[in-house]
C-alpha positions as CSV (number, residue, x, y, z in Angstrom):
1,X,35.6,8.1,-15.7
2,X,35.1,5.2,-13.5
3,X,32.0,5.2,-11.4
4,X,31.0,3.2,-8.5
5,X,27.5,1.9,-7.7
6,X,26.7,0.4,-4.3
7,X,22.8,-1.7,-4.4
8,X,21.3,-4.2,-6.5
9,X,17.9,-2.9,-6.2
10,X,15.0,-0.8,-8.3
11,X,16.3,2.3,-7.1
12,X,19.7,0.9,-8.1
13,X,18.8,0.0,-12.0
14,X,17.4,3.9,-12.3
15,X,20.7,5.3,-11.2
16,X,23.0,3.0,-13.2
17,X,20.9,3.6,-16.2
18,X,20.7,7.3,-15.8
19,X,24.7,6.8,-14.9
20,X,25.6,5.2,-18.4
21,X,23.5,7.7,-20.5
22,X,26.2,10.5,-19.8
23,X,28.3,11.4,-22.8
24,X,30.9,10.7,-20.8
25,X,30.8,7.3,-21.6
26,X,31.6,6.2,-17.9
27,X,32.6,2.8,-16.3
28,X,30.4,1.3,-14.0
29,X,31.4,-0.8,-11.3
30,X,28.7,-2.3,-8.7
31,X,28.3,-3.9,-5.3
32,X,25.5,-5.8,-4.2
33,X,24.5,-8.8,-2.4
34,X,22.6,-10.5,-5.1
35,X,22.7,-10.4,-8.9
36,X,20.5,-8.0,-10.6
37,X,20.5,-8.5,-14.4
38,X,19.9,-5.0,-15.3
39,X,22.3,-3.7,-13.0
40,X,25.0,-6.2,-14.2
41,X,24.4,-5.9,-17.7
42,X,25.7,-2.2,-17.6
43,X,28.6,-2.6,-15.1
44,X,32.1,-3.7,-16.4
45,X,32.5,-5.4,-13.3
46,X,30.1,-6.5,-10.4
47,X,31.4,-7.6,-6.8
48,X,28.3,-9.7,-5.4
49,X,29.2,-9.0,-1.5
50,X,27.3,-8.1,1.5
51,X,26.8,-4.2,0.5
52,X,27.3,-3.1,4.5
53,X,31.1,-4.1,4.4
54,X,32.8,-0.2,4.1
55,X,36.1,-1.8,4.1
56,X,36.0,-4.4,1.1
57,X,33.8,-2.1,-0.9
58,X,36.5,0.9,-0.1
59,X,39.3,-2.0,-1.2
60,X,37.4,-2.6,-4.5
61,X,37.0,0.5,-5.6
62,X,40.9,1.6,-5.5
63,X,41.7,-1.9,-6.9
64,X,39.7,-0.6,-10.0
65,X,40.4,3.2,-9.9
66,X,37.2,4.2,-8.7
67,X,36.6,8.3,-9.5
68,X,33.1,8.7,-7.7
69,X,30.3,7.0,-6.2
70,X,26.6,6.4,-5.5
71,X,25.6,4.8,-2.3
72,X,21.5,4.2,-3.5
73,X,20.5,2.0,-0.4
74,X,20.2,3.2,3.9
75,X,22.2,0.0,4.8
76,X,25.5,1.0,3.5
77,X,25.2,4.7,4.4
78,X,24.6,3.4,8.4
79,X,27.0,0.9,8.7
80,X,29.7,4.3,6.9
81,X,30.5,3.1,3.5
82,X,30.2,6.2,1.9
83,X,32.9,7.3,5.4
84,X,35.6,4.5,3.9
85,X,34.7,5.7,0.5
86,X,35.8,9.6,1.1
87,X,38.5,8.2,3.8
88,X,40.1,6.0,0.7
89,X,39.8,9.6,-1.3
90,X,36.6,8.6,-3.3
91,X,34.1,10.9,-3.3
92,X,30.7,9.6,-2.2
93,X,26.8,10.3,-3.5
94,X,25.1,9.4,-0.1
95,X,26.2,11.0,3.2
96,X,28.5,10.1,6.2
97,X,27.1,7.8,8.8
98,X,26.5,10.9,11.5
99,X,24.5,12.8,8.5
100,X,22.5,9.5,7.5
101,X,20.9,9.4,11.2
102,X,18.7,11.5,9.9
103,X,17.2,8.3,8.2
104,X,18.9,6.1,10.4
105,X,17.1,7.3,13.7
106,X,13.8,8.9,13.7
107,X,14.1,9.9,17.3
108,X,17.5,11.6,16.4
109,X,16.0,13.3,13.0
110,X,12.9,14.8,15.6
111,X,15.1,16.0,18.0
112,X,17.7,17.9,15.5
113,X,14.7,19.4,13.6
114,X,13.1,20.7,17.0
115,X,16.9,21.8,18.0
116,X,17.0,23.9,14.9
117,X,13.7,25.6,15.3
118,X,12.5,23.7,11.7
119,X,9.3,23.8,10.3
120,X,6.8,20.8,10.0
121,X,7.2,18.4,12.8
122,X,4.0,16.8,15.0
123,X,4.3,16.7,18.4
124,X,5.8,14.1,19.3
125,X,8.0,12.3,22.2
126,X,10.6,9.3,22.3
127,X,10.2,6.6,24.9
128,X,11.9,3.4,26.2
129,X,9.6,2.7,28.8
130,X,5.9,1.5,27.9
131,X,3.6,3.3,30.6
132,X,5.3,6.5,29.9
133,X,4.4,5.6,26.0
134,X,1.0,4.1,26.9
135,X,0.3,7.9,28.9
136,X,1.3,10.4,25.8
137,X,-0.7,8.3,23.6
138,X,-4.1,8.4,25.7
139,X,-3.4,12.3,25.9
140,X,-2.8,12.5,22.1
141,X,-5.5,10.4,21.6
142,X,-4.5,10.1,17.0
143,X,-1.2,8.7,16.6
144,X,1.7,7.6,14.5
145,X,3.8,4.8,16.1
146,X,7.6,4.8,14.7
147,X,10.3,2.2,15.4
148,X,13.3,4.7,16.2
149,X,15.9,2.7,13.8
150,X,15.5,1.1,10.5
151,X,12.5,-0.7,8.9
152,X,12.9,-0.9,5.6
153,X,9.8,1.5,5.4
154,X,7.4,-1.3,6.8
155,X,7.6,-0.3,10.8
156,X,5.8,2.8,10.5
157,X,1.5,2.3,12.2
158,X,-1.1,4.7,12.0
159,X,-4.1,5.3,13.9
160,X,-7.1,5.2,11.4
161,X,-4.9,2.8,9.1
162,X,-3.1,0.1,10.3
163,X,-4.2,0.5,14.2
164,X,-7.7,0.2,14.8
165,X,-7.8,2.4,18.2
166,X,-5.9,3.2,21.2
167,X,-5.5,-0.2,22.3
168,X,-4.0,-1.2,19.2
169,X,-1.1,2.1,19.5
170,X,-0.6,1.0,22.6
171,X,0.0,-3.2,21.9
172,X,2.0,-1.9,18.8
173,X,4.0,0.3,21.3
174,X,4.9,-2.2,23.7
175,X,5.8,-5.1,20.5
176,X,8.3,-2.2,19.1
177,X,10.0,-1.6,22.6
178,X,10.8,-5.1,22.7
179,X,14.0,-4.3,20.4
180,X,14.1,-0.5,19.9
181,X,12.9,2.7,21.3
182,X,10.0,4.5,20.3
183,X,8.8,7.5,18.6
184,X,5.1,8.5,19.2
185,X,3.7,11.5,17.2
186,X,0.4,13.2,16.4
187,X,-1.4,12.1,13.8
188,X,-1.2,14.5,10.8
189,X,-4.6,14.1,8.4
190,X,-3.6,15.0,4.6
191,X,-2.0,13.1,1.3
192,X,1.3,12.5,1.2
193,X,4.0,13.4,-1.1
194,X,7.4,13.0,-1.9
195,X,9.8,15.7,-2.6
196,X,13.7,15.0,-3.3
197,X,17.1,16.7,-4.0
198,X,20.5,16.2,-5.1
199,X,22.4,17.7,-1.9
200,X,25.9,19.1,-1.9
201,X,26.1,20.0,1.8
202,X,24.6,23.9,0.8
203,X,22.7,23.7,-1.9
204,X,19.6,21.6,-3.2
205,X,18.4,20.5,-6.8
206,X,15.1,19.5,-6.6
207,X,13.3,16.5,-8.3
208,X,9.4,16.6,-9.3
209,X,7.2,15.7,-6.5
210,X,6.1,12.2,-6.3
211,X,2.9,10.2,-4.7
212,X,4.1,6.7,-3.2
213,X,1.6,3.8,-2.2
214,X,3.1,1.7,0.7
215,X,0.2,-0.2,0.7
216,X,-0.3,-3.5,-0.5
217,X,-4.1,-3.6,-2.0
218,X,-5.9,-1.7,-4.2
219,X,-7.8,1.5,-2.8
220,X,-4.7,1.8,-0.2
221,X,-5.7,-1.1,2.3
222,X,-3.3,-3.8,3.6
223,X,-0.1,-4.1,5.1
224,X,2.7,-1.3,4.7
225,X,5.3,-2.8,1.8
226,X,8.4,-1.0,0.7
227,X,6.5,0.9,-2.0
228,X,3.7,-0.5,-4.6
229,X,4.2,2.5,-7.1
230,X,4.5,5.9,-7.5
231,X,3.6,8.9,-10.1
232,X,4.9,12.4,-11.0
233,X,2.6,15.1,-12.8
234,X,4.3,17.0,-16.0
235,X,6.5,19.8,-14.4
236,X,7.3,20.0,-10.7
237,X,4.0,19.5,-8.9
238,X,1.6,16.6,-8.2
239,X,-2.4,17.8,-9.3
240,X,-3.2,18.0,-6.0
241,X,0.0,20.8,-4.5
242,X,-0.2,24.6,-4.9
243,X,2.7,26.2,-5.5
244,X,3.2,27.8,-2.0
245,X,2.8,24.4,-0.5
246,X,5.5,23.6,-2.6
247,X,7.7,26.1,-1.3
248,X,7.2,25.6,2.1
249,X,8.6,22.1,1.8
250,X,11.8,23.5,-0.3
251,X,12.4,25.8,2.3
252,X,12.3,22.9,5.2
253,X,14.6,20.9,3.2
254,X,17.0,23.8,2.5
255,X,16.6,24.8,6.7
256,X,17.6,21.1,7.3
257,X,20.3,20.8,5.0
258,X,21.9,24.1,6.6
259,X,21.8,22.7,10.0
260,X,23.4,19.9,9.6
261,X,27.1,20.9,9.8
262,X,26.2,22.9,13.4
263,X,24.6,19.5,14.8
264,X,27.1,16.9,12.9
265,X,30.6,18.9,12.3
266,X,30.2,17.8,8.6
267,X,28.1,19.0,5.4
268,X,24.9,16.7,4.1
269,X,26.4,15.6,0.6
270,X,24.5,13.1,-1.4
271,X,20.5,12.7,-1.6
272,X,17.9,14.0,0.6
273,X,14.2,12.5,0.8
274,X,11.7,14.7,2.1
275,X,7.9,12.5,3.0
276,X,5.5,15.2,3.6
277,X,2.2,15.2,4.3
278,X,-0.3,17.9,2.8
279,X,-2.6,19.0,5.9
280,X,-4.6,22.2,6.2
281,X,-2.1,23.5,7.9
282,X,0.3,22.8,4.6
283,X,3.2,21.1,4.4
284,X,3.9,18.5,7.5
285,X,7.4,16.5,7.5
286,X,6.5,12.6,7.8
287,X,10.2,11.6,8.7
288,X,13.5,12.1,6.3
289,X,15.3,9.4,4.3
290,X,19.4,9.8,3.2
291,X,18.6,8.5,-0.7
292,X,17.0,8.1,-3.3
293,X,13.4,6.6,-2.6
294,X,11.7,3.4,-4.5
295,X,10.3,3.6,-6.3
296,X,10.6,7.4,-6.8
297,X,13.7,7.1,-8.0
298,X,12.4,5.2,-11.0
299,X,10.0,7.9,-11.7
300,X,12.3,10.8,-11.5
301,X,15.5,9.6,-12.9
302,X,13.7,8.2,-16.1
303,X,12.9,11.9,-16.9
304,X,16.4,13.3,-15.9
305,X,18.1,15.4,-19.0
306,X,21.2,16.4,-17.3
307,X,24.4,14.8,-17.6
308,X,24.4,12.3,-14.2
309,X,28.3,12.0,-13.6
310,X,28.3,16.1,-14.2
311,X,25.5,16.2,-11.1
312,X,27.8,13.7,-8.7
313,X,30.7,16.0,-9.5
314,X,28.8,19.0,-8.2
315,X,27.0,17.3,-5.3
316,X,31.1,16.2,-4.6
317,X,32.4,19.2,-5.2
318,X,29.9,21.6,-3.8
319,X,29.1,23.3,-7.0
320,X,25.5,22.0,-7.4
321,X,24.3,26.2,-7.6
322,X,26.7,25.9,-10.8
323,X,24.5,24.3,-12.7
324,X,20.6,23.5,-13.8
325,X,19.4,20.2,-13.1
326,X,16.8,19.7,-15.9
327,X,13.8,16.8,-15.9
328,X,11.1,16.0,-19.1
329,X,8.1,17.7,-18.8
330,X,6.2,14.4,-18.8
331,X,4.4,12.8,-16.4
332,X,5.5,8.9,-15.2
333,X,3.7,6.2,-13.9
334,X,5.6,3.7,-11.7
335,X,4.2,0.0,-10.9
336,X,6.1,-2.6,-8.7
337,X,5.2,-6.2,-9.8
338,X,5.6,-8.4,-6.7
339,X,6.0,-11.6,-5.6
340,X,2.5,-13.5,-4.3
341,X,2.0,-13.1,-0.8
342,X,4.1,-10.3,-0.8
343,X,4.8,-8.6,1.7
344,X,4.2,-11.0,4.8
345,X,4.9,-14.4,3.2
346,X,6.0,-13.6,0.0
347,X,7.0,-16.6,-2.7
348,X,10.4,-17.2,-3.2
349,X,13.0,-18.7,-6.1
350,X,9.8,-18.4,-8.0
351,X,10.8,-17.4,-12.2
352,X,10.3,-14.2,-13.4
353,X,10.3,-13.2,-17.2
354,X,10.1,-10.1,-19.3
355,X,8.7,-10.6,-22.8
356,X,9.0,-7.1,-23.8
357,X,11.8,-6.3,-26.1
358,X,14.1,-2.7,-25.8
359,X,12.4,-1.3,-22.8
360,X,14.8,-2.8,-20.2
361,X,16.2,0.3,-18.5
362,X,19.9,0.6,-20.0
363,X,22.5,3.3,-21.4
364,X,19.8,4.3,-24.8
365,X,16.6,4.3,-22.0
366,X,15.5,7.8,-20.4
367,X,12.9,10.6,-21.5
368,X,12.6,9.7,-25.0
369,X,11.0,6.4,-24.0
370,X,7.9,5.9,-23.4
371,X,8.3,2.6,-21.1
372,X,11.2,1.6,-19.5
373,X,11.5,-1.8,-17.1
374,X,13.7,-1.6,-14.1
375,X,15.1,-5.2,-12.4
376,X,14.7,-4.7,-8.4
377,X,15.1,-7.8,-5.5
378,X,15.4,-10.3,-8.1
379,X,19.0,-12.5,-9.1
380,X,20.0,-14.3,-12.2
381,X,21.2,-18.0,-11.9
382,X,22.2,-20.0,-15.2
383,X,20.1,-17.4,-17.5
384,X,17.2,-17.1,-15.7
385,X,15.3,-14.6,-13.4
386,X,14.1,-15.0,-10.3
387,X,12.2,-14.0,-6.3
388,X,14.1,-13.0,-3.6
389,X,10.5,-12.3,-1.5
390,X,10.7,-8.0,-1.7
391,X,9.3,-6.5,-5.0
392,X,10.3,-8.0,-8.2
393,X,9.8,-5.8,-11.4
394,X,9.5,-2.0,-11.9
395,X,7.0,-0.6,-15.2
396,X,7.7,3.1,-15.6
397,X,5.4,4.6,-18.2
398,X,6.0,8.0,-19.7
399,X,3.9,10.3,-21.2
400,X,2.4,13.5,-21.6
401,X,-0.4,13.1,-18.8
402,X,-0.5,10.8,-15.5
403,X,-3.3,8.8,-17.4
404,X,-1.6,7.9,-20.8
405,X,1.6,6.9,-18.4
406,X,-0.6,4.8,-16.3
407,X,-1.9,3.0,-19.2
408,X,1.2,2.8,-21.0
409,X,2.4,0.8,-17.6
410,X,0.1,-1.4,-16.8
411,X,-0.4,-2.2,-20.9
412,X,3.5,-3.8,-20.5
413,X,2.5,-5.6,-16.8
414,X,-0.9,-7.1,-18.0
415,X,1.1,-8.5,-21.4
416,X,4.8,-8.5,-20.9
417,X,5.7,-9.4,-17.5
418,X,5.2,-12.9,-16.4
419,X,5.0,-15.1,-13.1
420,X,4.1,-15.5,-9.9
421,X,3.1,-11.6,-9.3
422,X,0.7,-9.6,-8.8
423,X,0.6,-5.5,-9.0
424,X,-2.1,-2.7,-8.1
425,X,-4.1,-1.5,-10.9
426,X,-5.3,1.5,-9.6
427,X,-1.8,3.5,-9.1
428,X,-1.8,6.6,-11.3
429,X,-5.4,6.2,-12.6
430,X,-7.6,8.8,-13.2
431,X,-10.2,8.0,-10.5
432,X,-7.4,7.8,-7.8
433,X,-5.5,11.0,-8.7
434,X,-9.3,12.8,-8.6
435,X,-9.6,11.2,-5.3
436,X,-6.1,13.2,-3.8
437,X,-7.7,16.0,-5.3
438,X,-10.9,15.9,-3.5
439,X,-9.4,15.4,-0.6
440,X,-7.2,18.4,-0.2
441,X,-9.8,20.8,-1.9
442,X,-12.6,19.2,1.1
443,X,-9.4,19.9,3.7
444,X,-8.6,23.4,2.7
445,X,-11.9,24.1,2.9
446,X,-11.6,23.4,6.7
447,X,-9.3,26.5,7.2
């Protein structure tokens, strides 16, 4: 069996690791734009090209007899890789270009969820023109200002956050419509979470539920960054998610996987990345992404049981309701070590090391371990490790409770990863999980 992997980040370690632990014994075979150590060190072959080209990467994977493959990045799934990938007869992990708008363009993912009568979106609206813009926000009043295309999860400004006031929506409004449309929603007030599934165009596997930290300080201030860290809870839910809130956002995911072959003429195959929001109300939809997130994929995949090639089958051949996809009943933390002056003027071609030995994420590493190091935007040049300017080093701790995980993490960060870094401390700690906990017991209390 001969897989394919397209990315060279985080997200992209966790799935070749979790790849090469199948009995299967598979080949791996990678695309990515720089080279990532960990990645490279499982892969029989690596093709270091720009990951958005569909036709070289559909070329290389019949020029090594490519069976399957996993697109982890939104780059290559909007410029249609995972298209040239099916069109060459290679089934893809990671949807057609029409299904990955979803991601691709948040005014287009609104609109279809409205179409279909789904649950969980704000009100909202989608504007090119600023005084039109500048007039639903003063009669909103609390908004969420969205960049309709892609961002790398950095465009996204909230009212109460990162803008002050109206006057601040409204200059953020105009700077966005200088190269894209907008999307201006209501405010939703909550904690966020992160639910995902393998997809096979009918039916969903779910991961655990995941909390993410875009920002870049400590007690969740400064700028938006791709993701700081994440944790899961032993078993399905986060401490702070009943069971029927739970089920609400299933039941939005399955609704939205179901409409996609009325809207797009073609089944959602690959995975789907639900950000909710936990309000009073329950469950609100934040936007959609078309993959794995990171650093959730980190956390989840470390405690994934099943057999991975057997789940890319499925999610291929439409049998995912075949089978039972099983995680460890252990709770992860996940810390991103990142370059200084990350994420606004991070420090390049800066050195990188890892000083701890057998926990860098390979084809023995999974739920057994109790820490396990994931390579993200770094490259290796003449045996050393170093910056590209996005997050460096991933620290996934595993354990029986969010607080021995936390500790196990940050134990490895504070004595085994080394360089020009720095990390939040307070990700997964008991103090901030309490806090998420307070919060939605003061909320439903509003009812």
């Amino acid at each position: 069996m001969k897989i394919l992997l397209v990315g060279g980040g985080g997200r992209e370690h966790a799935i070749a690791a979790a790849v090469k632990r199948s009995p299967q014994k598979p080949l791996l075979y990678t695309v990515m734009s720089k080279k990532n150590p960990g990645i490279a060190a499982l892969s029989e072959d690596v093709f270091i090209h720009d990951e958005k080209d569909a036709a070289a990467i559909a070329a290389f994977a019949k020029e090594n007899g490519v069976n399957m493959a996993f697109i982890g990045p939104e780059a290559p799934l909007s410029a249609g890789v995972s298209d040239a990938l099916w069109d060459a007869g290679i089934p893809a992990v990671g949807p057609k270009k029409e299904c990955a708008r979803i991601e691709t363009d948040k005014a287009w993912a609104r609109k279809f969820i409205e179409k279909y009568g789904i649950d969980g979106n704000p009100e909202y609206a989608v504007f090119t023109n600023y005084d039109e813009a500048a007039a639903f926000i003063d009669k909103l009043k609390d908004v969420a200002v969205k960049p309709a295309g892609l961002t790398g999860g950095k465009g996204v400004k909230v009212m109460g956050d990162q803008l002050p006031d109206i006057e601040a929506a409204k200059e953020y409004t105009k700077e966005v419509l200088k190269g894209d449309s907008v999307v201006i929603e209501e405010r939703f007030i909550g904690e966020e979470f992160t639910l995902q599934a393998f997809v096979d165009g009918k039916n969903l596997a779910f991961c655990p539920t995941a909390q993410d930290h875009k920002r870049a300080y400590e007690g969740d201030i400064g700028p938006n960054t791709g993701g700081m860290g994440a944790y899961t809870n032993a078993g399905a839910l986060l401490p702070f998610i009943q069971s029927e809130e739970y089920d609400t956002a299933k039941k939005i995911m399955k609704d939205t996987v179901a409409a996609f072959p009325k809207e797009t003429g073609d089944e959602f195959k690959g995975m789907l990345y639900g950000q909710f929001i936990l309000t009073k109300r329950g469950p609100k939809l934040i936007e959609y992404n078309a993959r794995f997130g990171d650093p959730e994929a980190m956390n989840v995949l470390s405690l994934l049981e099943t057999d991975m090639v057997e789940i890319m089958k499925a999610v291929a051949d439409g049998t995912l309701d075949k089978m039972t996809v099983k995680f460890s009943n252990k709770a992860t933390v996940c810390k991103y070590a990142v370059p200084a002056g990350y994420p606004d003027d991070p420090k390049k071609d800066t050195e990188v090391t890892v000083l701890a030995n057998g926990v860098i994420a390979d084809a023995s590493t999974g739920p057994n371990a109790d820490l396990i190091v994931y390579y993200s935007s770094v490259y290796e040049k003449d045996g050393k490790i170093y910056t590209t300017g996005s997050r460096s080093i991933g620290v996934v701790g595993l354990a029986e409770t969010i607080t021995e995980a936390e500790k196990i993490a940050q134990d490895a960060l504070d004595k085994s990863v080394k360089g020009d870094l720095f990390f939040r401390r307070d990700i997964g700690t008991q103090a901030l999980v309490q806090k998420r906990i307070d919060h939605m017991n003061e909320l439903r209390s509003e009812k």
